[in-house]
NUBAVO-136806 format. One record per residue (C-alpha): residue in one letter; y, x, z. Coordinates in steps of 0.02 Angstrom, whole numbers, plus 50000, padded with zeros to 5 digits. Each point is the difference from the previous one (the first is absolute). Layout:
N
aYXZ
...
# end
This chain:
269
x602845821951647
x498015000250014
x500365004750188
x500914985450030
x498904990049889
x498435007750096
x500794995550170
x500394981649961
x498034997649956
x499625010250177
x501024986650088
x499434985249902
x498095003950042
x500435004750182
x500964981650015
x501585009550066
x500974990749843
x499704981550024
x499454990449865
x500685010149858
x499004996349850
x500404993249851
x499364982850004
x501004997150183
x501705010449948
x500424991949832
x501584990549965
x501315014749971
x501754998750090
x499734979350039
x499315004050162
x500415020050012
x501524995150072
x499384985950124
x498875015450083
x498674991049874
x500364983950120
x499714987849860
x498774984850057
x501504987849995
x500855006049844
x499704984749871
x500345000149805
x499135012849887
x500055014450098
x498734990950143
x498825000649882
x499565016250064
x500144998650179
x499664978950040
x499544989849846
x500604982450090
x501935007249957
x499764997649803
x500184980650043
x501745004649971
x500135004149833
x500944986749916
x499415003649807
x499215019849984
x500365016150070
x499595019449935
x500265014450108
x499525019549958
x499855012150152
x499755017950006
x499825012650170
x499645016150024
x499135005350149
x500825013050095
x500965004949852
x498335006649923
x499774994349799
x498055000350008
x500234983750149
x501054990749898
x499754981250028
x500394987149835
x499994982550003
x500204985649881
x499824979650040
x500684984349932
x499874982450070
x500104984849946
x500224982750064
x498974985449924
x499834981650038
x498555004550130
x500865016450103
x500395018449953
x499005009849903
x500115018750002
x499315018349928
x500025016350062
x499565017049932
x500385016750101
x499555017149975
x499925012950149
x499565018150019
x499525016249877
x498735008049894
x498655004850126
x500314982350097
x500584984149950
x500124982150061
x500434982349899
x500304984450042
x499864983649869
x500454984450093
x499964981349939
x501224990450150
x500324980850030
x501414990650130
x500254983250037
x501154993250116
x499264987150106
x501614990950068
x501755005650010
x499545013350133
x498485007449979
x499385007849856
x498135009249966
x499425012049876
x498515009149964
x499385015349867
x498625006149920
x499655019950010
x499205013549852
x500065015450093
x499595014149932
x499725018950049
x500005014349876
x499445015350063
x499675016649897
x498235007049989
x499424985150120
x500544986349862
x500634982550018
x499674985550109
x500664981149995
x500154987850153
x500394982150019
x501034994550133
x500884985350058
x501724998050084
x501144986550077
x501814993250100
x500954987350061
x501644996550048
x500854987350120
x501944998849988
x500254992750191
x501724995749981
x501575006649918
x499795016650103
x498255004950011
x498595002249905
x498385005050042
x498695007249858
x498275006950003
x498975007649898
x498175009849970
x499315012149874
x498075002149977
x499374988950119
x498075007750038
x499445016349968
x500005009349852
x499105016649960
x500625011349873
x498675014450052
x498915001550145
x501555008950097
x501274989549922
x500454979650033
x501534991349973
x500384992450157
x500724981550024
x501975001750023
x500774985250103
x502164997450012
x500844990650100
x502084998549983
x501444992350066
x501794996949879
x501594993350095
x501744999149893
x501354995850104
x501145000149872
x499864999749814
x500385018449982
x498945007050131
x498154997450029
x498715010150109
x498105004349959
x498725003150158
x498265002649939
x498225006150096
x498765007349846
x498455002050058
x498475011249907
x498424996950083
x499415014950039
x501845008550017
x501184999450157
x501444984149950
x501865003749921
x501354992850069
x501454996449879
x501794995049985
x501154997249853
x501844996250012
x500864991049813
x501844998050010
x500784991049839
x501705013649991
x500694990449851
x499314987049871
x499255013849891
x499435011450129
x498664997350142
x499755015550127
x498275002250073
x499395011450143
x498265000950087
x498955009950119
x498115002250025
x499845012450148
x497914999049985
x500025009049850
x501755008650043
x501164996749862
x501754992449968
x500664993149846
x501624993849921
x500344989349854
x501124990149868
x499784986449907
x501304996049861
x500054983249898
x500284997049807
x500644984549929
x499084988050121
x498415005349924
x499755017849998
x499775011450155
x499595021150043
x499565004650165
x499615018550044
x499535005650184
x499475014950075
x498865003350141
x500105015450125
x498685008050073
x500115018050094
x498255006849979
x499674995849810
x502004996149908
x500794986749926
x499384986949917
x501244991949847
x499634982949922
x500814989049882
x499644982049944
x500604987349850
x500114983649996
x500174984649891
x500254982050069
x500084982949874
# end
């Protein structure tokens, strides 16, 4: 297991593993099964991928995600947020934990959505990110985040978001780079809808990403995705609980470094 564990770090620094960090993989199996494709996903799960989606939250929303990385227990990823929606927009919170003993990354996040007509709705979210690293110590960072989406018609939608905009040092090797989306949503039916999504890094070469969602029967939604950049495949299913309950779990392929497995709960009033 430390081989594997010491590989994954060798291809994180080298930038062969695109974007892989905690604070750009969290969310569990909401987008694990999109190919992480997730810039046009509303209600609470967006508030991890495009804020402008937790416009539509009709009352408040909890959801509790867990991954672990390439099957490994010391990347495990955890999640918690609620949201809320108030007289003025949607207000949100977010608290995720990533990593292990000797490295360790969290994420506290205060989030607010407001849809400004019937079609197009913006969000934005306020970053504590912090970096625990053993014998070097601890270090906190501010950053700043923010989406929209545009429902064009019945069909398509067309979403946007950015993470960090400026940069950000963590150590004189280290920045966190600005991370710009772009995505596209068509549904030509109600069962069916398709995900294409560009996620760009900065200083990193751009992922290209595609998510299928087919709606098999009332309680079960299908999801498959691919993200050939950073060469993995994944598969999920969501199931639905008395209108306001849900569990999705997904799992991501990758040939060099395993599987990844994800699961994700949800509460919707």
């Amino acid at each position: 297991m430390k081989i594997k564990l010491i590989c994954f770090l060798v291809f994180l620094c080298s930038g062969a593993l695109i974007s892989q960090s905690g604070f750009t993989t969290i969310g569990g199996a909401n987008f694990l099964g999109y190919g992480r494709a997730g810039v046009n996903i509303s209600g609470i799960e967006s508030i991890y991928m495009n804020q402008a989606g937790l416009s539509d939250i009709k009352n408040y929303a909890l959801d509790i995600s867990a991954e672990r990385r390439f099957n490994l227990e010391e990347l495990t990823n955890i999640s918690i947020v609620g949201a809320k929606t108030l007289n003025f927009g949607t207000v949100g919170i977010l608290l995720s934990n990533f990593g292990f003993a000797e490295y360790n990354e969290q994420k506290f996040a205060l989030a607010y959505s407001r849809r400004l007509s019937p079609g197009v709705s913006l969000g934005g979210q306020f970053d504590l990110l912090r970096y625990n690293i053993e014998k070097i110590g601890s270090k906190n960072l501010i950053s700043f985040e923010m989406g929209m989406q545009i429902k064009l018609n019945k069909e398509f939608s067309l979403a946007t978001h950015i993470f960090s905009p400026g940069k950000i040092e963590v150590n004189e090797t280290t920045d966190i780079g600005t991370r710009f989306r772009i995505g596209i949503m068509y549904k030509p039916s109600g069962k069916v809808f398709l995900l294409a999504e560009v996620d760009k890094l900065i200083y990193r070469e751009a992922e290209y990403k595609l998510g299928l969602s087919y709606q098999l029967i009332n309680e079960m939604q299908i999801n498959l995705g691919i993200n050939p950049v950073a060469e993995f495949y994944s598969f999920g299913i969501r199931l639905s609980f008395r209108e306001n309950y849900k569990m999705s779990t997904a799992v991501a392929l990758q040939d060099r470094l395993g599987n990844s497995p994800a699961i994700s709960f949800q509460y919707n009033n």
